[in-house]
C-alpha positions in Angstrom: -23.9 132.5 -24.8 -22.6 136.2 -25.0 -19.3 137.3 -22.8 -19.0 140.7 -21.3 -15.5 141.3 -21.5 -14.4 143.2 -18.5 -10.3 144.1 -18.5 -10.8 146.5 -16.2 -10.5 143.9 -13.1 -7.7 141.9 -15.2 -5.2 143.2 -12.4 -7.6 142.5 -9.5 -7.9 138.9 -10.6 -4.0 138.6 -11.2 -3.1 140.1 -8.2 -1.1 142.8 -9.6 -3.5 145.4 -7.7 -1.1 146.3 -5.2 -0.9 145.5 -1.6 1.6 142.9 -1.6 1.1 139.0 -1.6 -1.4 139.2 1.4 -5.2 139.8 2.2 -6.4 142.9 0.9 -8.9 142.9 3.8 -6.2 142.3 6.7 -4.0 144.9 5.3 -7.2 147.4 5.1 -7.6 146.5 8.8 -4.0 146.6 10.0 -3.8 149.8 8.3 -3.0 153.3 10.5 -4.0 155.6 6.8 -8.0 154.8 6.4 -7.9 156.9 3.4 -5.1 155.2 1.5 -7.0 152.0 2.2 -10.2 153.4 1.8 -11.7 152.3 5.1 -14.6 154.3 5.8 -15.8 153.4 9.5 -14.0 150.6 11.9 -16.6 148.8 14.3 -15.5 146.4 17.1 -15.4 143.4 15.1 -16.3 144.5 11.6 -15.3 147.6 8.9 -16.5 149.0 6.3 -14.3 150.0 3.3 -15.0 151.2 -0.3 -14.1 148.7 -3.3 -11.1 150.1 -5.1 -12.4 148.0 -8.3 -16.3 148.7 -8.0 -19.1 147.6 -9.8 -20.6 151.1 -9.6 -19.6 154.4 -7.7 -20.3 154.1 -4.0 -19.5 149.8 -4.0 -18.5 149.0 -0.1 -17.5 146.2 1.4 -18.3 145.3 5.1 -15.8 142.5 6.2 -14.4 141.2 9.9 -11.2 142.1 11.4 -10.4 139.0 12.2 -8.8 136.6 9.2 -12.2 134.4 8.8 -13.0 132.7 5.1 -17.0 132.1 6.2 -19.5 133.8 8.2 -20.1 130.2 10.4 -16.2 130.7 11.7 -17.3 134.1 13.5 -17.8 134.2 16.9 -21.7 133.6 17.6 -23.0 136.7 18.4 -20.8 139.0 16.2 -22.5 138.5 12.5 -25.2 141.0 14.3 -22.2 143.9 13.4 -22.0 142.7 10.1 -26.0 143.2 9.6 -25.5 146.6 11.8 -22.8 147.7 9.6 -24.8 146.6 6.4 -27.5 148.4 7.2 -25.8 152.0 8.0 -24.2 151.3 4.5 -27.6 151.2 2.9 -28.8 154.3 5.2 -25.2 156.2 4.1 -25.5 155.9 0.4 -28.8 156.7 0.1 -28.0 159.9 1.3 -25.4 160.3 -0.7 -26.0 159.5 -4.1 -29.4 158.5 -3.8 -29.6 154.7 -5.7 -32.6 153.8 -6.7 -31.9 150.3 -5.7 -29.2 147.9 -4.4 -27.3 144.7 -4.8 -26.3 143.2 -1.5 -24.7 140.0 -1.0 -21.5 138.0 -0.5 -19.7 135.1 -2.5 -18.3 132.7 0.0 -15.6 130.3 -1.3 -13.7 130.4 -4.9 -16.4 128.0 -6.4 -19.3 130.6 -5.5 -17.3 133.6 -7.6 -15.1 135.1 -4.1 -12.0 137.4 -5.8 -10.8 137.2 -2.0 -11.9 133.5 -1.1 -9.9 133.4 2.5 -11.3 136.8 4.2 -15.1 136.6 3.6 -17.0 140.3 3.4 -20.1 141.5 2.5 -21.2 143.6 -1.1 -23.1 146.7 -0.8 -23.6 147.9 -4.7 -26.0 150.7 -5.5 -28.1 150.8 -8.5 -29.6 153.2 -10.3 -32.7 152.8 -13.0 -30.5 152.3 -16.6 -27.1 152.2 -15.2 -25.1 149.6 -17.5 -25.4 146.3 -15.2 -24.2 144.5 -12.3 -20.6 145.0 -14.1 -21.0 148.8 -15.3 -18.9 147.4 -18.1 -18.7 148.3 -21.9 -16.6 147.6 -24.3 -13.7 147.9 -21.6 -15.3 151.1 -20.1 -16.6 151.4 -16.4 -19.0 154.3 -15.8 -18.6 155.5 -12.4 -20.2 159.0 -12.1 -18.2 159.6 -9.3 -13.9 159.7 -8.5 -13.2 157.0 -6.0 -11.5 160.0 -3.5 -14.9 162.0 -3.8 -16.8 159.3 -3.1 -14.4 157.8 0.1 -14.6 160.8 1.9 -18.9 161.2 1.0 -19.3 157.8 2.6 -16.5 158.3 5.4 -18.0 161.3 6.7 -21.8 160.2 6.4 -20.5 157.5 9.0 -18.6 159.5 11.6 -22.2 161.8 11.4 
């Protein structure tokens, strides 16, 4: 078996990433300064925000307001934002970086691989034909082709169009 070291997301994991003790999804919410928390678009029941730790430039993250660890504890009705959402991701970073591919999904509960088991949220990674992996991760290196500011205000602006 072969490990891909990735030290990168050591202070994700130990929760020395900032933000305090709590959710980093209900503080994103609660937030009045979408840029310092990287929210790109609020819906009604659902946002979209950019991963501060990304698995390559352009990783969002569409996740409730509401506090909810599953997708069954949503009110029935609202996962139809999430899929909205999703999709206007998918249309927004085509334009702007032009992927040649995506990962979407979600990890629901700790057992399934969740960083942020309590406040379930949905994945949206692009791809691009030779790009280093899932975890753009070598050797301790991440290769974002893009800064995370440039890349906030692509996607934040692409969804206010």
């Amino acid at each position: 078996m072969k490990f891909l070291p990735a030290p990168w997301r050591w202070k994700f994991i130990t929760g020395q990433a900032g933000g305090g003790d709590g959710c980093v999804f209900c503080e994103a919410a609660a937030s009045a300064d979408d840029p310092a928390a990287l929210v790109c678009y609020r819906g009604r029941d659902y946002f979209v925000m950019l991963n501060r730790y990304p698995y390559s430039s352009g990783h969002l993250m569409v996740a409730p307001l509401a506090h909810l660890a599953s997708p069954e504890q949503a009110p029935e009705g609202s996962l139809a934002e999430l899929w909205e959402l999703t999709r206007r991701a998918l249309l927004v970073l085509r334009q702007a970086f032009r992927p040649d591919g995506f990962n979407v999904g979600m990890n629901i509960g700790q057992a399934a691989g969740a960083g942020i088991k309590d406040h379930f949220h949905q994945h949206i990674v692009p791809r691009w034909q030779g790009d280093a992996n899932f975890m753009a991760t070598v050797g301790g290196t991440r290769v974002l082709s893009y800064d995370l500011e440039a890349v906030y205000t692509a996607v934040r602006d692409a969804f206010a169009r």
